[in-house]
C-alpha positions as CSV (number, residue, x, y, z in Angstrom):
1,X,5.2,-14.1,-23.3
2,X,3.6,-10.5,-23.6
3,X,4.4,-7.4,-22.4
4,X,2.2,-8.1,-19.4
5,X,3.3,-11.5,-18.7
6,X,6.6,-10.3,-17.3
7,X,8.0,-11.1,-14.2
8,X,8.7,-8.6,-12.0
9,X,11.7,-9.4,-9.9
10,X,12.9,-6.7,-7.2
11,X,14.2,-6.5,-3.5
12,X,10.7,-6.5,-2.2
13,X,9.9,-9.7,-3.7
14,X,8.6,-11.3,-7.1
15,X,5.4,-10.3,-8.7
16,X,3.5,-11.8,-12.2
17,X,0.7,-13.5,-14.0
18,X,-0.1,-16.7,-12.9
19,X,0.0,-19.7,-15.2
20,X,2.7,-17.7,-17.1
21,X,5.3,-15.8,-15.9
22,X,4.5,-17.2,-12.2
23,X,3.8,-20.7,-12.2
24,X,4.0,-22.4,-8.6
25,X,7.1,-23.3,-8.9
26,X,9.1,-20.7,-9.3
27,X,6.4,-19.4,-5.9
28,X,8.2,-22.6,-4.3
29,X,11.9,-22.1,-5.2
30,X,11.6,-18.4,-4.1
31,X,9.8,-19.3,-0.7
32,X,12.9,-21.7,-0.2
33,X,15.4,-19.0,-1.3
34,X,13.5,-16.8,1.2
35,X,13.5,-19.5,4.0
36,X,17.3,-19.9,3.6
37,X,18.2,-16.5,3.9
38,X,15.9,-16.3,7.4
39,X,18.0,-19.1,8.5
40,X,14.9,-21.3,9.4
41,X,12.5,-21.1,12.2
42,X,8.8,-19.5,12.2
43,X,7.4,-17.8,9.0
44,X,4.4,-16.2,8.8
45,X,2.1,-17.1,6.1
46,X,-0.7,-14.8,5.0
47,X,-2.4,-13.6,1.4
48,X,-5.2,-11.6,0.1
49,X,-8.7,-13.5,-1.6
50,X,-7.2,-13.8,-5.1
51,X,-8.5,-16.9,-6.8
52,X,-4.7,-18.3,-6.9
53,X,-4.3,-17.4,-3.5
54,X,-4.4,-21.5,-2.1
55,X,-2.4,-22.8,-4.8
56,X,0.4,-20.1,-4.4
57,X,0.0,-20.9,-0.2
58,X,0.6,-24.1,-0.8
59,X,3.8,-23.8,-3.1
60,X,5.0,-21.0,-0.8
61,X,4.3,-23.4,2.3
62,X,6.1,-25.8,0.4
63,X,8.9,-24.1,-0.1
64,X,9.8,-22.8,3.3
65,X,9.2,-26.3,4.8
66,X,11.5,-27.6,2.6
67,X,13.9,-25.7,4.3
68,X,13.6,-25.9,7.6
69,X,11.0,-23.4,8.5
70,X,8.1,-23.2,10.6
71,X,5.6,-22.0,8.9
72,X,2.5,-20.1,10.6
73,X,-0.5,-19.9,8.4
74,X,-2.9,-16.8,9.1
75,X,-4.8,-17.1,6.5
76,X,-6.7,-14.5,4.5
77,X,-5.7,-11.1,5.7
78,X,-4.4,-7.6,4.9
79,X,-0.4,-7.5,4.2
80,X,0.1,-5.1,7.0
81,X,-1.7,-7.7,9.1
82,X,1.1,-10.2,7.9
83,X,3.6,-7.5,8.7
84,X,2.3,-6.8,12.6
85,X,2.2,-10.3,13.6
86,X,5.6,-11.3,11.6
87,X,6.6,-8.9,14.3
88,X,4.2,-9.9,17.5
89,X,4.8,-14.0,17.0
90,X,8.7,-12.7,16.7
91,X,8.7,-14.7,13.7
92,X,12.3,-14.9,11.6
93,X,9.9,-13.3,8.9
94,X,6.8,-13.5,7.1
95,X,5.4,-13.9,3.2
96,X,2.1,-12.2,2.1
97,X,1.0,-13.3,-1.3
98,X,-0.7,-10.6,-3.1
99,X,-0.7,-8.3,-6.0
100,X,-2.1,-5.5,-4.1
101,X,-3.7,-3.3,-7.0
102,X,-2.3,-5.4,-9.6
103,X,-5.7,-7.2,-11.3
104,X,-6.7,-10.4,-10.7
105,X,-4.5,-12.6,-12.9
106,X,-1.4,-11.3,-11.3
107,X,-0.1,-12.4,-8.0
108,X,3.0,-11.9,-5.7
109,X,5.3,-12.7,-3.2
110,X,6.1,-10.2,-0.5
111,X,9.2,-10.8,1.5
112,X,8.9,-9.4,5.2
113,X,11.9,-8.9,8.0
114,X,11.9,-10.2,11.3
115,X,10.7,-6.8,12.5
116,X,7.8,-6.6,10.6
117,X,9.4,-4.4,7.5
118,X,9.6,-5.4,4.3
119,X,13.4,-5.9,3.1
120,X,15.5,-3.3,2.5
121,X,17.7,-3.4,-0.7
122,X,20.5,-5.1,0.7
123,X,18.2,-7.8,2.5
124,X,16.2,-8.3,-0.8
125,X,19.5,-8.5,-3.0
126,X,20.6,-11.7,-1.0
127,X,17.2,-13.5,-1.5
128,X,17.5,-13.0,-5.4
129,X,20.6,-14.0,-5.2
130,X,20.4,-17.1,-3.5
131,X,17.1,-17.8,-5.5
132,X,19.0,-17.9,-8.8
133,X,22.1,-20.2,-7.2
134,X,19.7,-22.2,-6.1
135,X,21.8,-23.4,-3.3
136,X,18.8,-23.9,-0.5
137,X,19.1,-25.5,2.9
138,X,16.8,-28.3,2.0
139,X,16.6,-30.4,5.1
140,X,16.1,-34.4,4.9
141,X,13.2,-36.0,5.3
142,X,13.2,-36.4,9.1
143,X,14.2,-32.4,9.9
144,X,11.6,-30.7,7.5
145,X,9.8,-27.8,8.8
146,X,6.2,-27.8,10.2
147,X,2.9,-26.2,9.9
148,X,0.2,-24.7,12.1
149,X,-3.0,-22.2,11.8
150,X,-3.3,-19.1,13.9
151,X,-6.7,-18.1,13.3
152,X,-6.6,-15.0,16.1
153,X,-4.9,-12.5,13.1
154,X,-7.1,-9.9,12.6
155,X,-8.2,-9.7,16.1
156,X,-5.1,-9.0,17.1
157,X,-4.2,-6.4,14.4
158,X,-8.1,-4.8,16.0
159,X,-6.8,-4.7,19.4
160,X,-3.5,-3.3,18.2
161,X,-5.5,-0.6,17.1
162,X,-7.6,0.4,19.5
163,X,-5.2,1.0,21.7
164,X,-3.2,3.5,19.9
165,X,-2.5,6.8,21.9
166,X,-3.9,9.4,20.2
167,X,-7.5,7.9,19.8
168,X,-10.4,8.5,21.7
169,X,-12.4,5.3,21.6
170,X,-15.5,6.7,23.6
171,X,-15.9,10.4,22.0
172,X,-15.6,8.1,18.6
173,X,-18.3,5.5,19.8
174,X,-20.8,8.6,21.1
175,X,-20.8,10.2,17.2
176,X,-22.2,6.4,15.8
177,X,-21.1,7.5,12.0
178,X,-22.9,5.9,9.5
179,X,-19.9,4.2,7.5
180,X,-20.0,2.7,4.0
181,X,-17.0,0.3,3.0
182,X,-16.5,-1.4,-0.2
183,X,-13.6,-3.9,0.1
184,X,-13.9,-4.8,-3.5
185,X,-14.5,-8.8,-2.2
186,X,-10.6,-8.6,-1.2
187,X,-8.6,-9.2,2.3
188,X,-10.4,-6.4,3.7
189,X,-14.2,-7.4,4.8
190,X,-13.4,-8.8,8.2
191,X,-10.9,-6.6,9.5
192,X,-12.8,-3.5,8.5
193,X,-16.4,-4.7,10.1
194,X,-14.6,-5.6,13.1
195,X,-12.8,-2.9,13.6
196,X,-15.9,-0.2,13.0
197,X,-18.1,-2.4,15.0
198,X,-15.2,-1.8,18.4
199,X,-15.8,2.2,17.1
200,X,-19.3,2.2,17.3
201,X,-20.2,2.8,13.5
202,X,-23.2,1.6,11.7
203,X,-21.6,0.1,9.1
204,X,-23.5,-0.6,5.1
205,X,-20.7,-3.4,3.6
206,X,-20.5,-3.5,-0.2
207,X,-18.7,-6.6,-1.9
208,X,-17.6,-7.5,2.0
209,X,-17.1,-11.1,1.2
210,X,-13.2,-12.1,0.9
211,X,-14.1,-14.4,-2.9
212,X,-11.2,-12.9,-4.8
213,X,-13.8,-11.5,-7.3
214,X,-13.1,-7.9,-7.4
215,X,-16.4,-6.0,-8.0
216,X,-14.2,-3.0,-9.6
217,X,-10.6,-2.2,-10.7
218,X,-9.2,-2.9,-7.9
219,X,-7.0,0.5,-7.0
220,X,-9.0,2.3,-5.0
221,X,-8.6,5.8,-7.4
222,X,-11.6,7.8,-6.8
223,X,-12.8,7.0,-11.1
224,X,-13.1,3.7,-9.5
225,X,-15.3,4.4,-6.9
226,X,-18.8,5.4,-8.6
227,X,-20.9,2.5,-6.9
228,X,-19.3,3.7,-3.5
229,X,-20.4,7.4,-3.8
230,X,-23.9,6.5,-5.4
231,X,-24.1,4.4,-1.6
232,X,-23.0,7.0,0.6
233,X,-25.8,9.5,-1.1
234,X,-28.7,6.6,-1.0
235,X,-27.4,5.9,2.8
236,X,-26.9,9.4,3.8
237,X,-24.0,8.3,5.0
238,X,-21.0,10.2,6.8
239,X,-18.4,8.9,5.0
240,X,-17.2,5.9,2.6
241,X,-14.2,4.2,2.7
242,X,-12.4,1.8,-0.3
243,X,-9.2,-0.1,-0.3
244,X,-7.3,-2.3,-2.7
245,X,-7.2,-5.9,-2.2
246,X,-5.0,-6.5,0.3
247,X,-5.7,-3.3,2.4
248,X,-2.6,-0.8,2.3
249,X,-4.4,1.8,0.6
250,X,-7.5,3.9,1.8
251,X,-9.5,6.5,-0.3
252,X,-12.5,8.6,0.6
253,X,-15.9,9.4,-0.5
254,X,-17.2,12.4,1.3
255,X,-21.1,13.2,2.6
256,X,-21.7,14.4,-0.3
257,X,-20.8,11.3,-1.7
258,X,-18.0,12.8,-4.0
259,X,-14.5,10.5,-4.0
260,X,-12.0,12.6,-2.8
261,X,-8.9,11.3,-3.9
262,X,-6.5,8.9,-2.8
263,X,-4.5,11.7,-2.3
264,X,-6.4,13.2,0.3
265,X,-6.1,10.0,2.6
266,X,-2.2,10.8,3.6
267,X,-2.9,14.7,3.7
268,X,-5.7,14.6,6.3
269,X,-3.8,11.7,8.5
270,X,-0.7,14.3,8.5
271,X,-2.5,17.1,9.0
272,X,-4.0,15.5,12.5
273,X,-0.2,14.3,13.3
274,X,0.8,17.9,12.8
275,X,-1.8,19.4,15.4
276,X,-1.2,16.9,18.0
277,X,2.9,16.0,18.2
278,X,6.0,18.5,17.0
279,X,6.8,15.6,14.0
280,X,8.0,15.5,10.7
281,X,6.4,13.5,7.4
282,X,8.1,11.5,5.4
283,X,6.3,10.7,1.7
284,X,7.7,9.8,-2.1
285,X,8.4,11.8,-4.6
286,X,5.1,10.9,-6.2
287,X,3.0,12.3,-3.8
288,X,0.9,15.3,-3.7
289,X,2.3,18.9,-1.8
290,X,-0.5,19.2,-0.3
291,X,1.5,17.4,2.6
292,X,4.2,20.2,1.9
293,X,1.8,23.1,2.4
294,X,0.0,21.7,5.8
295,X,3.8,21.4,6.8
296,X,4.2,25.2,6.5
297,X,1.2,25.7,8.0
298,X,2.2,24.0,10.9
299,X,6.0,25.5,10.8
300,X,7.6,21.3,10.2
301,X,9.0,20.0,7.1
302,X,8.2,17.0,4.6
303,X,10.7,14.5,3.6
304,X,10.6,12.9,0.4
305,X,12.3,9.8,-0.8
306,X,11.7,7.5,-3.9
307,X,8.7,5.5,-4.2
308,X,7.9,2.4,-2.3
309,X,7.4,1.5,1.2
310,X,10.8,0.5,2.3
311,X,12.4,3.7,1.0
312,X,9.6,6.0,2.9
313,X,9.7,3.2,6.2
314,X,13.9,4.4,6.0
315,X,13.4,7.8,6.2
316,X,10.5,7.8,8.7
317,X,13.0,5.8,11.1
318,X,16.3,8.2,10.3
319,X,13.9,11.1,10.9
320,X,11.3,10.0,13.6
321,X,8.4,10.7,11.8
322,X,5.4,10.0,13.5
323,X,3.9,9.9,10.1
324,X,4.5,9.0,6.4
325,X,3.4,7.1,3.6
326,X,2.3,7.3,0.0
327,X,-0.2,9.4,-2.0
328,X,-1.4,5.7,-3.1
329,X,-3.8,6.3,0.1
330,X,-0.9,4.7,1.9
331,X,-0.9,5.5,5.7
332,X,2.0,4.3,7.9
333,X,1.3,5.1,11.8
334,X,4.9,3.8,13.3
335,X,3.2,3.6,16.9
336,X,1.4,1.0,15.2
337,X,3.8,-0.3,13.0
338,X,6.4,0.5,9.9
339,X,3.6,0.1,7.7
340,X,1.2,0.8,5.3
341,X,-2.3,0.3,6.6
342,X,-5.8,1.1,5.4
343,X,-7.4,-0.2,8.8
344,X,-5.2,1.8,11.3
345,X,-6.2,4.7,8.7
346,X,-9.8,4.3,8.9
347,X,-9.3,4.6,12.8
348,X,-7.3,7.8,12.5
349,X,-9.6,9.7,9.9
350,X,-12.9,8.9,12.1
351,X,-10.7,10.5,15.1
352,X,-10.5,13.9,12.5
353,X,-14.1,14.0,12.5
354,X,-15.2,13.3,16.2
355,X,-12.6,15.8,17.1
356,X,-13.2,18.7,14.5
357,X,-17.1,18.2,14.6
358,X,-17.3,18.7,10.8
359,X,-18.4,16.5,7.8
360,X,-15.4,15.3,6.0
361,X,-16.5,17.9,2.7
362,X,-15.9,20.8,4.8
363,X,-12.5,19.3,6.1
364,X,-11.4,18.6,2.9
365,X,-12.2,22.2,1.7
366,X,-9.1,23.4,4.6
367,X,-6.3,21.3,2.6
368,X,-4.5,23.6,-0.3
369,X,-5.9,21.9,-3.4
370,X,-4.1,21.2,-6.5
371,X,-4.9,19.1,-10.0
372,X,-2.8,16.2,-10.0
373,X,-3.4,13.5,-13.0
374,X,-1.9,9.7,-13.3
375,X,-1.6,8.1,-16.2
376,X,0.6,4.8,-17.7
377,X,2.7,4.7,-20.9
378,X,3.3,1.1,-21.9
379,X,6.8,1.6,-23.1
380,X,9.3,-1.0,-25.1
381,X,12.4,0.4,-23.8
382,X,11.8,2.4,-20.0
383,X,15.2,3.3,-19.6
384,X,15.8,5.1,-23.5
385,X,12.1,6.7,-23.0
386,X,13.8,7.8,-19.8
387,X,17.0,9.0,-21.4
388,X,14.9,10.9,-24.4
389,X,12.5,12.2,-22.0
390,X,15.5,13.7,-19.9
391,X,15.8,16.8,-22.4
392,X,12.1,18.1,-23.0
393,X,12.7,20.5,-19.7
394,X,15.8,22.1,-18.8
395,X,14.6,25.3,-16.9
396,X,13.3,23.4,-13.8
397,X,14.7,21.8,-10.7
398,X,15.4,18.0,-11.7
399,X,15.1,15.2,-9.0
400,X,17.0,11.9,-10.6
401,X,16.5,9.6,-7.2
402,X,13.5,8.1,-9.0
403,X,13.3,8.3,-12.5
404,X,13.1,12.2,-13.5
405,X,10.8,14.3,-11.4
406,X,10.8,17.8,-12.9
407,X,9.9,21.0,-10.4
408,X,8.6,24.3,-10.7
409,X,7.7,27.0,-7.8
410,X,3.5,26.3,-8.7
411,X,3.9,22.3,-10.4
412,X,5.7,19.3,-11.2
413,X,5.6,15.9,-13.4
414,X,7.5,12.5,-12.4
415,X,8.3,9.9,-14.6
416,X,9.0,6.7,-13.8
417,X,9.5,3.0,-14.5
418,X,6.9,1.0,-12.1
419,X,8.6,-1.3,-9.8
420,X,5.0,-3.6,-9.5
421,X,4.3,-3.2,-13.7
422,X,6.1,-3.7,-16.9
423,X,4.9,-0.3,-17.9
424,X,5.9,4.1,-17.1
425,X,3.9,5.9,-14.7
426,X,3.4,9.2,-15.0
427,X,2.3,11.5,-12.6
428,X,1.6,15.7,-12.6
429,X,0.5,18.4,-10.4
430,X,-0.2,21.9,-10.7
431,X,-2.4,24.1,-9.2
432,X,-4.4,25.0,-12.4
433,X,-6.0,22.2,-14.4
434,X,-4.8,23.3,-18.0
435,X,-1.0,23.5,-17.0
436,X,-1.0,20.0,-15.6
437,X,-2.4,18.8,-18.9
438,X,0.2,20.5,-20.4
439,X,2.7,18.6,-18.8
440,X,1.2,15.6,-19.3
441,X,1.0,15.9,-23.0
442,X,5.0,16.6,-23.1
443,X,5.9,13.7,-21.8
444,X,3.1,11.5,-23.7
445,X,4.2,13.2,-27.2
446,X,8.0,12.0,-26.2
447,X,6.6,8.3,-26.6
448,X,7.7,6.8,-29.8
449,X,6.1,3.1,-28.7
């Protein structure tokens, strides 16, 4: 097994290569670990296009009807989608299986709460645990669980949408932006056309069909995004919007068909949230201060946790935060749901431009920019690198929630051990381009292999 092939076990659920690290069984035995730990009862059932998408769904059905559950199938949708109606159906949980932004030979389980979150640590600690006893509630052959299709998903997730508070549908619906998506062929197509079709947009789809053969590298980072920003030029086109394949990240392409920055999707959603309600944001320690200078502007505060949903969901909760996410182009609107959600983002950045009457260049221009570069180290041994890496800067704040984050007044670098990869990510910021290179090369010159 290589590097690559590893299997990535953690609290939010099991992630890997499929045919190696994640054949369908082990999908099976942790759907039934899963289905034990809910106690039974409804499950809801939904992935992203990837071209092991129906085997996995059938393991994973497998599993949790093995043990009692009820499993509702949704079919191919976006993870928050899976998340909402866990929530809506009051299911006992729910399963997405995608690799998000992983590519195409990887898939995963994701592990959902009855409320529509994904577990927290403690939650996602018994799973493993009973996964590797192995001591499931398998039912006899006349008490197994059941199946059934609820084909009415993404419509729902629309509505949901639409009626948030602080859109106005009509004023939206008047401007009739000219939109380009690109959906990369993943979960996204049909939620995306629906959804700007209820706002009025005329809409230019690229790779719109759900056939699990992504188009691109599937993170939507703006050096992804060339085809996308050639479109909205040749369109003349108000904006563009991308997404990953199972639609919890957004990024932007401008009218001047330049790709913003992933970055930029979190900062502009926050920076609405800040004009219209006295709130807090919560983000990770990976993402961009821009967030942290709109906040000043705006006299609130930013609160930062480590990376990954759950921790951010947390904080958002303890601090009721009408807004949060990640610099991943992850938006999570609680009015909506605890969740990360490209679709529900799309709705809040065409509200920005009906309201401030501007093209999204010029909005952009208002946000505090800074250089920020991402990069990954494959590393034999994360946690020595980590330990090594510890003692090239001493004369900085240190943040050790997550990895090592190092701060200065002007920039900072994190460092840290992916949770979804066997590899380091490394991530810098400063406000001038040849001192965030700088950083960059300390900590790659610290890799011995």
């Amino acid at each position: 097994m290589s590097t690559h092939d590893k299997l990535m076990i953690s609290v939010a659920g099991i992630r890997g290569v499929v045919g190696t690290s994640l054949p369908p069984e082990l999908a099976l035995k942790f759907a039934a670990a899963f289905g034990t730990f809910v106690g039974g009862g409804p499950v809801v059932l939904g992935r992203d296009s990837r071209l092991s998408g129906p085997v996995m769904e059938m393991a994973v059905e497998a599993g949790l009807r093995s043990v009692g559950c009820q499993v509702i199938r949704i079919g191919i949708v976006p993870t928050p989608t899976v998340q909402l109606m866990t929530r809506l159906l009051k299911a006992k949980g729910g399963i997405a299986i995608t690799a998000s932004h992983n590519p195409s030979q990887w898939n995963a389980l994701k592990f959902v709460s009855g409320g529509g979150l994904f577990l927290d640590k403690g939650q996602g600690e018994k799973v493993i645990a009973l996964f590797h006893s192995g001591k499931f509630d398998h039912k006899k052959y006349d008490r197994l669980g059941s199946s059934r299709e609820y084909p009415e998903a993404i419509n729902d997730h629309v509505s949901k949408i639409l009626k948030l508070s602080f859109l106005d549908i009509p004023a939206i619906r008047r401007k009739k932006f000219k939109v380009v998506v690109d959906t990369c062929h993943g979960a996204g197509g049909p939620i995306f056309s629906l959804l700007l079709k209820e706002l009025g947009c005329r809409v230019i789809s690229l790779h719109n069909e759900s056939s699990g053969k992504f188009s691109r590298p599937i993170e939507p980072q703006a050096k992804n995004l060339k085809e996308l920003e050639k479109a909205v030029i040749a369109h003349r086109a108000d904006i563009g919007f991308a997404t990953d394949a199972d639609v919890d990240r957004l990024s932007l392409v401008s009218d001047r068909g330049k790709a913003i920055g992933e970055e930029y999707s979190l900062a502009l959603a926050a920076r609405f949230m800040f004009s219209h309600f006295k709130t807090k944001a919560v983000t990770n320690l990976s993402t961009s201060r821009m967030i942290d200078d709109l906040a000043g502007q705006f006299k609130t505060s930013v609160i930062r946790t480590p990376v990954g949903e759950a921790n951010v969901v947390g904080a958002m909760k303890k601090h009721r935060a009408l807004i949060g996410g990640e610099g991943n182009g992850g938006i999570i609107i609680p009015e909506l749901n605890y969740a990360r959600d490209a679709s529900a983002g799309i709705a809040l950045i065409l509200q920005v431009l009906t309201e401030e009457n501007l093209p999204l260049s010029q909005i952009a221009e208002k946000i505090p920019s800074y250089h920020m570069i991402k990069t990954t180290l494959t590393i034999k041994d994360p946690k020595r690198f980590l330990v090594e890496t510890a003692k090239i800067f001493t004369q900085c704040k240190i943040d050790k929630r997550d990895g090592l984050k190092y701060i200065w007044p002007d920039a900072w670098v994190h460092v840290r051990a992916s949770g979804t990869e066997p590899i380091v990510r490394v991530i810098a910021e400063a406000r001038e381009v040849k001192k965030t290179r700088w950083l960059v090369r300390q900590i790659i010159g610290n890799n011995k292999g």
